[in-house]
C-alpha positions in Angstrom: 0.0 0.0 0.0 1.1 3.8 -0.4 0.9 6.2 2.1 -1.3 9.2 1.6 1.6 11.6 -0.3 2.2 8.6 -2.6 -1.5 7.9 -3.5 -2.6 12.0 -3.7 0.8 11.7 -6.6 -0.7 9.1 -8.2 -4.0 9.9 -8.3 -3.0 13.6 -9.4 -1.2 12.3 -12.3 -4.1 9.7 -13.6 -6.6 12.4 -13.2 -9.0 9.6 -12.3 -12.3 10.3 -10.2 -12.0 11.0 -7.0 -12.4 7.4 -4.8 -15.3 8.8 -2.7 -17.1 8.4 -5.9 -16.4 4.9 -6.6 -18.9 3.7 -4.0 -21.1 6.8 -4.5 -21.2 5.9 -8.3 -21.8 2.3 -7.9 -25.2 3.2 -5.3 -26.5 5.3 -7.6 -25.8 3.1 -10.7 -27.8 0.4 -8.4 -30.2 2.4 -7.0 -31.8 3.5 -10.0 -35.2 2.7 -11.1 -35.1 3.4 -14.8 -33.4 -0.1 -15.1 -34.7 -0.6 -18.4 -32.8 2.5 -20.2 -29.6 2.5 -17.6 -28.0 -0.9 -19.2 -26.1 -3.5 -16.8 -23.8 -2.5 -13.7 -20.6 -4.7 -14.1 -17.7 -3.4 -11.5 -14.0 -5.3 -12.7 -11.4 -4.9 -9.9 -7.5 -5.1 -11.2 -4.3 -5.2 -9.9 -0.8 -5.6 -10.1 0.2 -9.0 -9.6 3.2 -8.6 -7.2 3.5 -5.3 -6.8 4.7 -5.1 -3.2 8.3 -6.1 -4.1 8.4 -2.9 -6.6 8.2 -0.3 -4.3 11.0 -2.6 -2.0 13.2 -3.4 -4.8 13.1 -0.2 -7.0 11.8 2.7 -4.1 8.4 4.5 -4.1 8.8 7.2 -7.1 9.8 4.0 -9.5 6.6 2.1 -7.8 4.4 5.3 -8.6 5.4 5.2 -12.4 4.8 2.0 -12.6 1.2 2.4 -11.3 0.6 5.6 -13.4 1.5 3.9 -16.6 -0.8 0.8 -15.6 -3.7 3.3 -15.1 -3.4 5.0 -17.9 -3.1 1.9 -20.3 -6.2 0.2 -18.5 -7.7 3.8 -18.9 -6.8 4.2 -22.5 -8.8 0.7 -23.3 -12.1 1.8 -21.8 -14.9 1.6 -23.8 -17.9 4.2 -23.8 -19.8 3.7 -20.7 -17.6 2.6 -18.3 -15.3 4.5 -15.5 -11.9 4.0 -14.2 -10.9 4.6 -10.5 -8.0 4.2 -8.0 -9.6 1.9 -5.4 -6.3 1.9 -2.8 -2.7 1.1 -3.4 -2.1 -0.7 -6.6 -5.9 -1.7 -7.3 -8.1 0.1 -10.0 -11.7 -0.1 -10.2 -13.4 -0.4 -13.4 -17.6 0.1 -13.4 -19.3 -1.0 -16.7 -22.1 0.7 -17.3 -23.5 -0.3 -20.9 -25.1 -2.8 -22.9 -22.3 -5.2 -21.8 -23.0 -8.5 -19.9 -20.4 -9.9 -17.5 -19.4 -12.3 -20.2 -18.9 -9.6 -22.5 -16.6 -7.6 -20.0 -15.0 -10.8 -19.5 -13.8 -11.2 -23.1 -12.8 -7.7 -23.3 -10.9 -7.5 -20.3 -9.3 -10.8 -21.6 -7.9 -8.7 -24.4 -6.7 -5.8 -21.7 -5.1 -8.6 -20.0 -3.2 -10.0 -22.8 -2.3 -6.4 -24.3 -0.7 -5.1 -20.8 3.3 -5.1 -21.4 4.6 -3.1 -18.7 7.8 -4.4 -17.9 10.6 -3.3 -15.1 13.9 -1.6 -15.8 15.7 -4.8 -15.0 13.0 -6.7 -17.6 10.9 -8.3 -15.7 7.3 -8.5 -17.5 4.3 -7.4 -15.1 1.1 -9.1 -15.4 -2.3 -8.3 -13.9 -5.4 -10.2 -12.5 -9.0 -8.9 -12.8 -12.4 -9.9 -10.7 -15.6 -9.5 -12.1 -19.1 -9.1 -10.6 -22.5 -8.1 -11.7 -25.2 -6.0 -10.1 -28.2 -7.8 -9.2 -26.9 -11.4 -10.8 -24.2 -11.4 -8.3 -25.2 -8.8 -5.3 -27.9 -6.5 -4.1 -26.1 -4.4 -2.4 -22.6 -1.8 -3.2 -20.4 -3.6 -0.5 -22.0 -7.2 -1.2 -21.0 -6.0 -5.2 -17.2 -5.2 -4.2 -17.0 -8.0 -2.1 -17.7 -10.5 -4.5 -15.3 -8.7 -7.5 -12.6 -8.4 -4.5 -13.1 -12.3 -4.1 -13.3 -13.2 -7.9 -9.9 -11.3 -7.5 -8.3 -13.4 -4.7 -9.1 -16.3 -6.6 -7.8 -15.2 -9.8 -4.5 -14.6 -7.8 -4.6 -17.5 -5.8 -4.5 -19.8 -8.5 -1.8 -18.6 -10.7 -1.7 -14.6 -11.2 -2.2 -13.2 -14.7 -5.6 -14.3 -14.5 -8.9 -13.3 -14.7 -12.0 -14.6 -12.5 -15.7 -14.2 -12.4 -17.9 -13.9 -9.4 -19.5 -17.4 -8.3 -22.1 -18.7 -5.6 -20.4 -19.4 -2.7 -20.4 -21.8 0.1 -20.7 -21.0 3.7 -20.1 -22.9 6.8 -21.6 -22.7 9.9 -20.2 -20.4 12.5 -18.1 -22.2 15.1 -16.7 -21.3 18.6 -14.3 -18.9 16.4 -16.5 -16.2 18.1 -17.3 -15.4 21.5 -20.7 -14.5 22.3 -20.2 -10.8 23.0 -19.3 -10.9 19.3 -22.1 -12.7 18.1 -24.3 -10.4 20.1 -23.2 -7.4 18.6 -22.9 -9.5 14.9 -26.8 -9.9 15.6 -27.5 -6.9 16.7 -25.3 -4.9 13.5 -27.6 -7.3 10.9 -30.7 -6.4 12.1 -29.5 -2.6 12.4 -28.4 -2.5 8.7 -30.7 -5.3 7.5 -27.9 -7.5 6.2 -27.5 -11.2 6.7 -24.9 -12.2 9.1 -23.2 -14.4 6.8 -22.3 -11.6 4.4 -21.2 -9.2 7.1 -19.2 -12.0 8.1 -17.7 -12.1 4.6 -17.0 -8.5 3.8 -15.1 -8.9 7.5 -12.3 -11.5 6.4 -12.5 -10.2 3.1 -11.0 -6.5 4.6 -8.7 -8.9 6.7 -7.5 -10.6 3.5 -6.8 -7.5 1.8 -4.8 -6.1 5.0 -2.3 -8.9 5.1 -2.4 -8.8 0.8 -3.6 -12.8 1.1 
């Protein structure tokens, strides 16, 4: 992750939306009721596979380059109807939408994926990964959405890098003594509040945990 100077440099540079947008854009995008005229909601999450050892190996301003010239090539392949943000550290978020289902995005991020040749000064060729989730076939909800494009994204990187990965049904298990009941308690107590299922509050949870420790 960059710290704040790093991320204000980048984000400067790219000229991208702001990120308090990102989640702005999505709710609106999903809370509107002209769904017949508004086309599909597709959100694409993308990063750099690797990327930690850059800023490590070759110092910040060299890391900050390299995620300039990865947001402006995954910019400059947009097509009309879709919006490219800075999500946090080396992750962009792409929204689709347009008359595109998640199978089209799919095959025309295949091609982004394929086309991206951004290689180090000592030659070493960078590859990304991409998740991919669609409103309302996926999730109801803006964090349920990112949630399920951040996991599509795990998985992509989990089983190889360089890959890309749609959103799938998932399967849960019960809860265990993992928890103690002051936790559950208040778990109960936050899903009726927000009228969200436990289970998926549960799985945005480890899914911020996950990203933390860059699993």
């Amino acid at each position: 992750m960059t710290d704040n100077k790093n991320h204000d440099t980048v984000n400067k540079a790219l000229g991208f939306p702001k990120m308090e947008e990102f989640e702005a854009e999505l709710l609106r995008l999903m809370n509107q009721t002209d769904t017949e005229n508004s086309g599909s909601v597709i959100l694409a999450l993308t990063d750099c596979d690797n990327f930690g050892h850059i800023n490590t190996d070759f110092g910040r301003e060299y890391g900050d380059k390299v995620l300039i010239d990865t947001g402006l090539y995954l910019s400059s392949k947009l097509p009309d109807g879709a919006t490219i943000y800075r999500v946090s550290g080396d992750e962009f978020g792409i929204i689709f939408n347009n008359d595109m289902e998640k199978e089209d995005v799919f095959l025309f991020l295949e091609e982004v994926r394929r086309g991206y040749d951004i290689k180090l000064r000592n030659g070493e060729q960078l590859t990304i990964s991409i998740g991919i989730a669609a409103a309302f076939e996926d999730a109801t909800r803006v964090q349920e959405l990112i949630r399920k494009a951040e996991s599509a994204l795990f998985r992509a990187k989990a089983t190889g890098h360089n890959k890309i990965a749609l959103a799938k049904e998932e399967k849960m298990v019960p809860k265990t003594s993992h928890y103690t009941n002051d936790q559950l308690k208040c778990l109960t107590k936050l899903s009726k509040r927000e009228g969200v299922g436990e289970a998926i509050l549960l799985r945005e949870a480890l899914d911020m945990l996950l990203k933390k420790y860059d699993i």
